[in-house]
N, C-alpha and C positions, 0 to 999 in steps of 0.2 A: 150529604149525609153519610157518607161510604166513609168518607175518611174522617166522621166523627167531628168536626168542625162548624157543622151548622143546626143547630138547638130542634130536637126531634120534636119538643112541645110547640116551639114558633112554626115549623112545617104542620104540624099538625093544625093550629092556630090559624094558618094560612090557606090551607088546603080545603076550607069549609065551605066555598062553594068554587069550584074551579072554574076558569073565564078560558074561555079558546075564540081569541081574538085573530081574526087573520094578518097576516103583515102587508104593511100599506101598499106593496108591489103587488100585492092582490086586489086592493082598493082605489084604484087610481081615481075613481069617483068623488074619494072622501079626502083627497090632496088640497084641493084649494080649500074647501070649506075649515078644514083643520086647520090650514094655514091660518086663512081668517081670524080664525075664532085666536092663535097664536096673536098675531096684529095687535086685535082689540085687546086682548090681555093683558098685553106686556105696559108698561107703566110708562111708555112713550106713545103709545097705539091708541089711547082710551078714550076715553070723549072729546069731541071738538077734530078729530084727525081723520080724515077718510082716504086712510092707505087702501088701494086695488093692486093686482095684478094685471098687466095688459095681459094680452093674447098669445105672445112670445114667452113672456117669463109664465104664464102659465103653461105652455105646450114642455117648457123645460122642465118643471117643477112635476107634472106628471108623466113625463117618461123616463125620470130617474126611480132607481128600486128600492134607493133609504133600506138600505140595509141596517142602518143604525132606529129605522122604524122610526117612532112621531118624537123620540127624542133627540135625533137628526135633525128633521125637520124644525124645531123647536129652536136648534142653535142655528139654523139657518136664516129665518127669520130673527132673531136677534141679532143677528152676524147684517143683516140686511140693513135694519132699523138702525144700526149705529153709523152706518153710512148715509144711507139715504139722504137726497135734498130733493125735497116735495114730494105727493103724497102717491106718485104714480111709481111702480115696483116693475124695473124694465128688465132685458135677459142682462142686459150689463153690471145691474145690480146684483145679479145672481155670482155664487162662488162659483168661479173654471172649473170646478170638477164636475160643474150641472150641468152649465150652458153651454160646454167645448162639443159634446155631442149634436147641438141645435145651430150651432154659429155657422155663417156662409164660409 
């Protein structure tokens, strides 16, 4: 708004009830489940598919800080699903930038 570029009526328009959501590095609780719900969403995840996280790829997936927040996460799992062969989601599946923290 400072430098006149972004529409004071759409801020305003936006601004009508304001959300103060925490970032997911504050939510590590809400990592798999969000995932999840990414899984069943996606148009290769839907019915008939029961993609999991083991134990591994989830201890990875909650101790990274997504700094890109759930839209991260989002191309994560997509980034997953296009690889993946069967329905179990291991740390190998995961991108290097997740699992190098977690790996022996």
């Amino acid at each position: 708004m400072e430098k006149g570029l972004f529409r004071k009526d759409l801020y305003y328009r936006l601004n009508v009830i304001p959300l103060d959501i925490p970032p997911l590095r504050k939510r590590r609780a809400d990592i798999i489940p969000l995932a999840e719900h990414f899984l069943r969403d996606h148009p290769g995840g839907g019915i008939g598919n029961q993609f999991r996280f083991d134990s591994e790829a989830a201890t990875c997936l909650k101790s990274h800080d997504w700094p890109g927040n759930a839209r991260e996460l989002l191309n994560v799992v997509e980034q997953i699903l296009v690889s993946l062969e069967g329905e179990t989601i291991q740390q190998v599946n995961l991108p290097f930038y997740i699992s190098k923290k977690n790996r022996p």
